[in-house]
C-alpha positions in Angstrom: 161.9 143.2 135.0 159.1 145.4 134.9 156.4 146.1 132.7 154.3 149.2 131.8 150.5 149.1 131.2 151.5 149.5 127.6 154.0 146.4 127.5 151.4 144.1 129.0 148.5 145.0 126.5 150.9 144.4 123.9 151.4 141.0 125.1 148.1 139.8 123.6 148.0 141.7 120.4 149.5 139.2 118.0 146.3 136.6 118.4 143.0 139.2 117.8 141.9 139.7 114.0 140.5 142.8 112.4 139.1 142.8 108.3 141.6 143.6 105.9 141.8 146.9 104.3 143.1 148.6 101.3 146.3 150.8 102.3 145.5 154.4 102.8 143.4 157.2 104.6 142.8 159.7 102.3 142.5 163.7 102.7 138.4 162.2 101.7 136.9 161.0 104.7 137.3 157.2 103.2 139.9 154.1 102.9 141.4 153.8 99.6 143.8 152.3 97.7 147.5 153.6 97.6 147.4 154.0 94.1 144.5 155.9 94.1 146.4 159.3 95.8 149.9 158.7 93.3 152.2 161.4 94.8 152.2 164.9 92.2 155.2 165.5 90.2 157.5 167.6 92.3 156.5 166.9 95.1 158.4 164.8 98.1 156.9 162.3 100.3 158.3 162.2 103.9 156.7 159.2 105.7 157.1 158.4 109.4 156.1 154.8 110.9 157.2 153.2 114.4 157.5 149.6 113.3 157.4 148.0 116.8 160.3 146.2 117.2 162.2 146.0 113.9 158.8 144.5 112.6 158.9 141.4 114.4 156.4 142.7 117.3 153.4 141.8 115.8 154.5 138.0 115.4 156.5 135.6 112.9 156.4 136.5 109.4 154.8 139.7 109.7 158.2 141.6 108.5 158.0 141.1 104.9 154.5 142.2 104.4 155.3 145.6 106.5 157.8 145.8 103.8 155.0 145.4 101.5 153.2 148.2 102.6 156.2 150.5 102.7 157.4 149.8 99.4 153.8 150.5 98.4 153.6 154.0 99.9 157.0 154.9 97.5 158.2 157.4 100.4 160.8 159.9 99.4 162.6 160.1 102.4 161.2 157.5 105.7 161.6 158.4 109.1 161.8 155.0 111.1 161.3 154.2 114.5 161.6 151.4 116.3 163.8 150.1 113.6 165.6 147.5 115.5 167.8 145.4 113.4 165.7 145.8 110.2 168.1 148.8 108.4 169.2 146.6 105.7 166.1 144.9 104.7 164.1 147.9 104.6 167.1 149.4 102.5 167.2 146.7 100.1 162.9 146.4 100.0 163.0 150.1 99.1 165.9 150.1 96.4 163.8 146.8 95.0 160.7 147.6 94.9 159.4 151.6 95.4 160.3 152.3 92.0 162.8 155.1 92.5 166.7 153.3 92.3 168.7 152.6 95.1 168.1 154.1 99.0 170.6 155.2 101.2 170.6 154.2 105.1 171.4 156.4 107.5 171.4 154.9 111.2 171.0 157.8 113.9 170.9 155.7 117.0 174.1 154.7 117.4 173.9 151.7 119.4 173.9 147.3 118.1 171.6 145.8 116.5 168.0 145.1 118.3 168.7 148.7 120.0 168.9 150.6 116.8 166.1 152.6 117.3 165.9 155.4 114.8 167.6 156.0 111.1 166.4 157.3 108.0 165.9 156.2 104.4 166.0 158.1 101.1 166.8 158.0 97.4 167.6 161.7 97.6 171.2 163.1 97.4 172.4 163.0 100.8 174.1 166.7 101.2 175.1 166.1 104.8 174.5 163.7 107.7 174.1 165.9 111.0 176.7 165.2 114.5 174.6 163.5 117.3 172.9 165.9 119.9 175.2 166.5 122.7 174.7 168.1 126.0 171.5 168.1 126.7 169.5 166.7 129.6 167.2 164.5 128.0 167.9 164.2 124.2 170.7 161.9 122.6 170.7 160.0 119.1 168.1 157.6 120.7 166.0 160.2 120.5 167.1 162.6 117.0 169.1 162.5 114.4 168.8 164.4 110.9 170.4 164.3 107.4 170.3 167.1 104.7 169.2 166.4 100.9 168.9 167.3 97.7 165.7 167.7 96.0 165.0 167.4 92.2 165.1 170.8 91.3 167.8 171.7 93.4 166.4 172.8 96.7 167.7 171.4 100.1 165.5 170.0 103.0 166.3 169.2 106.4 165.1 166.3 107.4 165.1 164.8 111.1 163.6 161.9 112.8 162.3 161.9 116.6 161.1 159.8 119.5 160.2 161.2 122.4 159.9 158.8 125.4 157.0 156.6 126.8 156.2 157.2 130.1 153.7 155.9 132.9 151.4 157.0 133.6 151.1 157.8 129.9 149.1 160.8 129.1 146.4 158.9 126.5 145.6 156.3 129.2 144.4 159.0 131.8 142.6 160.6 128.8 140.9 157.5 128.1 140.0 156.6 131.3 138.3 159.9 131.7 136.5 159.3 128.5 134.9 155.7 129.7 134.1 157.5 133.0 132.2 160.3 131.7 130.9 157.6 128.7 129.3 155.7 131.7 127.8 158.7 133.4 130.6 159.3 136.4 133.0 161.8 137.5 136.6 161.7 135.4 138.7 159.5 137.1 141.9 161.9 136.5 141.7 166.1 137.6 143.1 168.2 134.3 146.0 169.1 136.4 146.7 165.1 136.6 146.8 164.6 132.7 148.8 167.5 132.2 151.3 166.3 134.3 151.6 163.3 132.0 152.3 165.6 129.5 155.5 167.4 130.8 158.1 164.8 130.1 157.1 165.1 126.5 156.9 168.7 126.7 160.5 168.8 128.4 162.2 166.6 125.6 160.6 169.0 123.0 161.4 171.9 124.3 165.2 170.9 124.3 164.9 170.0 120.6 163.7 173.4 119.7 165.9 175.5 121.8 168.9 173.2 122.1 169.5 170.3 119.6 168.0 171.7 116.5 169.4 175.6 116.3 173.2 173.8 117.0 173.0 171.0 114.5 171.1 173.3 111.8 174.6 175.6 112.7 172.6 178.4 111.0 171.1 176.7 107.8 168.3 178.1 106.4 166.7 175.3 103.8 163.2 174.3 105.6 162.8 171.6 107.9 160.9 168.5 108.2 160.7 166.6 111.6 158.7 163.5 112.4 158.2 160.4 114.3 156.5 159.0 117.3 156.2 162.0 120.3 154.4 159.8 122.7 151.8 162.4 123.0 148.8 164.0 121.6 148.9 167.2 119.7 147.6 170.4 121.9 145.6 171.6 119.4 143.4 168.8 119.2 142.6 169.0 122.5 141.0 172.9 123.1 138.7 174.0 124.2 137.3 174.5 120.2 137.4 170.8 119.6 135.9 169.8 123.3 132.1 169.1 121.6 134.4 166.2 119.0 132.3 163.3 119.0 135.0 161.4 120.9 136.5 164.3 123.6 133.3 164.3 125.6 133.1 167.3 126.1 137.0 167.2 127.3 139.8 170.1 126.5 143.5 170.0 128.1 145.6 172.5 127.8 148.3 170.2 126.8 152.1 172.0 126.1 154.0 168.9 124.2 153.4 170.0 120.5 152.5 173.4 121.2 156.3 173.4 121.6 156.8 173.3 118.0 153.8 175.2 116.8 155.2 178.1 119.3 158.3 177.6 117.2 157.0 178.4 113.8 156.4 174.3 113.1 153.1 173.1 110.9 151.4 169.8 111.9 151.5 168.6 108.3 148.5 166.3 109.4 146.3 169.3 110.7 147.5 171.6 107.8 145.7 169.1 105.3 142.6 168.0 107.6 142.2 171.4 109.3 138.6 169.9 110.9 139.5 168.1 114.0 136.3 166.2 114.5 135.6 164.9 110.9 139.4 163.9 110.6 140.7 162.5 113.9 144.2 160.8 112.5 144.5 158.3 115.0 148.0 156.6 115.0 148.1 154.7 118.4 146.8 152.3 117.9 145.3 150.3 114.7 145.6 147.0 116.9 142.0 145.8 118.7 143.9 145.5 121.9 144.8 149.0 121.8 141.8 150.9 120.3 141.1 153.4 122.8 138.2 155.7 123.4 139.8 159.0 122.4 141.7 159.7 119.3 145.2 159.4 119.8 147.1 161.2 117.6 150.6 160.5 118.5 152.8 159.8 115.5 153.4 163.1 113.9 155.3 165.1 111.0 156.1 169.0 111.2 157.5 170.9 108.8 159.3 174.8 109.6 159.9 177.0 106.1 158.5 177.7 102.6 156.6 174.1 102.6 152.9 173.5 101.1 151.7 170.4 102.4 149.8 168.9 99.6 148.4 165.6 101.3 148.6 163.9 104.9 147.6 160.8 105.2 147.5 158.0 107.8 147.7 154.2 107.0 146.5 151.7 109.5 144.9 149.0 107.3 146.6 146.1 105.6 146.9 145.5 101.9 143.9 142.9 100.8 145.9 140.6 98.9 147.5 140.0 102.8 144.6 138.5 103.8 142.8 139.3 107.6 145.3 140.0 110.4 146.4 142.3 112.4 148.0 144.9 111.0 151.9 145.2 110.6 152.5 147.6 113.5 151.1 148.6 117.0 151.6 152.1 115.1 149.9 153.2 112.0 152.1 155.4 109.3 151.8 159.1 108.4 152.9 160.6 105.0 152.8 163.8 103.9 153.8 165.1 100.5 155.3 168.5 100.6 156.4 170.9 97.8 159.3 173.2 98.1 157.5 176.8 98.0 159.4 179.6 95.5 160.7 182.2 97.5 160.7 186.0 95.9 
């Protein structure tokens, strides 16, 4: 068998040790407390989080206090990847314990358990459950899947869940590497054209959502449109030339394509809409374990929304709970919420 850089690293992560936290970056530039940011009345909270491998990849035991944290966060509606033979105790730790009745699960990757990769969970009326792609090139029900619901007042929302494939040489390795190189006075180790290259299986597998998989499962519907999960690649607009003097881009800007995909396509990085200041707020989802801390922020675990949405609050969580204890934290992944509020239309 063979192993990617990324595989090897992860290897060791289940033994280093980082201080407990408290829960939840805030839209202030400061770790605080779940309950301190309670979601408004009205408003939904769509969460995505990769939970490497159903949980279980950070070591034994580990599961139920990722449940912890995700009962904690109350989503509305969670977009999970890497959900691996966990469905049913995530179901029942929602129902039990976020505080709003029973979930629903809805498995999109249609395969046994351990392979399971994506489904979604919600206490929302589930209007529809959308067909699995078909005939594309690079996109099946690994990779997307979507439901419809119901909201509280009676609006609809789309809501689909992504993962858009690894590959090596990965794009924020190369962009690290030529972050330590110029960090230690040398030439980049990677040309541009090198790192952008990286970048084009992403941008492939996007583009086919947009133009392909989306327009025929939507089949013309109109309600907006949430989509989120873990794109395996850094958002474009991060990374131009406005936000090349970021503390951490050294004075780097790539005219990445992946995400500019969706933003071409009318799509809001929920994330960006809240912190629109690049340097102050870097979001950094890959990766909260010391193994994996890179250089450069990498931003890879995103939500975007299309349609009369406000984005109220983004936040990312990459620090455990403190009555956990010091550890690790539950995921090589940290979460991403963003509460959203259905905008009247004239």
């Amino acid at each position: 068998m063979s192993y990617s850089r990324r595989d090897l690293l992860r290897t060791s992560a289940g033994v280093a040790t980082v201080a407990a936290g408290a829960g939840l970056l805030s839209a202030e530039p400061a770790v605080a407390t779940t309950e301190q940011f309670p979601k408004s009345s009205g408003s939904v909270r769509v969460m995505t989080w990769n939970i490497y491998k159903g949980g279980h990849g950070i070591g034994e035991g580990n599961l139920p206090h990722l449940l912890d944290q995700l009962v904690r966060l109350r989503p509305d509606i969670y977009l999970a990847v890497e959900t691996y033979g966990s469905g049913e105790a995530i179901r029942r730790a929602l129902s039990r314990g976020a505080g709003h009745g029973s979930y629903s699960a809805v498995q999109i990757t249609d395969r046994p358990p351990g392979r399971d990769n994506l489904w979604i969970f919600t206490h929302l009326p589930i209007v529809h459950v959308y067909p699995k792609p078909t005939g594309g090139q690079t996109i099946t029900d690994f990779n997307l899947g979507g439901i419809r619901v119901r909201l509280a007042a009676g609006e609809q929302l789309n809501a689909f869940v992504t993962w858009i494939n690894y590959t090596d040489p990965w794009v924020g390795y190369l962009m690290d590497e030529n972050a330590a190189g110029i960090r230690a006075g040398l030439e980049p180790r990677h040309r541009v054209d090198e790192v952008i290259k990286a970048d084009q299986r992403q941008t492939v597998q996007l583009q086919e959502i947009v133009d392909q998989h989306l327009p025929a499962m939507l089949a013309g519907n109109t309600d907006p449109v949430v989509i989120g999960g873990d794109l395996n690649t850094v958002p474009a607009d991060d990374w131009s030339t406005a936000w090349a003097g970021s503390a951490n881009h050294f004075g780097i800007s790539y005219p990445f394509t992946g995400t500019k995909v969706l933003t071409d396509a009318g799509f809001t990085d929920t994330f960006r809409q809240a912190h629109p200041d690049a340097a102050a707020e870097e979001g950094r989802t890959w990766s909260p374990l010391p193994t994996e801390r890179l250089i450069t922020p990498q931003r890879i675990d995103m939500i975007f929304t299309k349609g009369p949405l406000r984005v109220e609050r983004a936040a990312i969580v990459d620090q455990r709970l403190r009555h956990h204890g010091p550890g690790t934290f539950y995921s090589d992944h940290a979460a991403v919420t963003t509460d959203l509020r259905v905008e009247p239309q004239p």
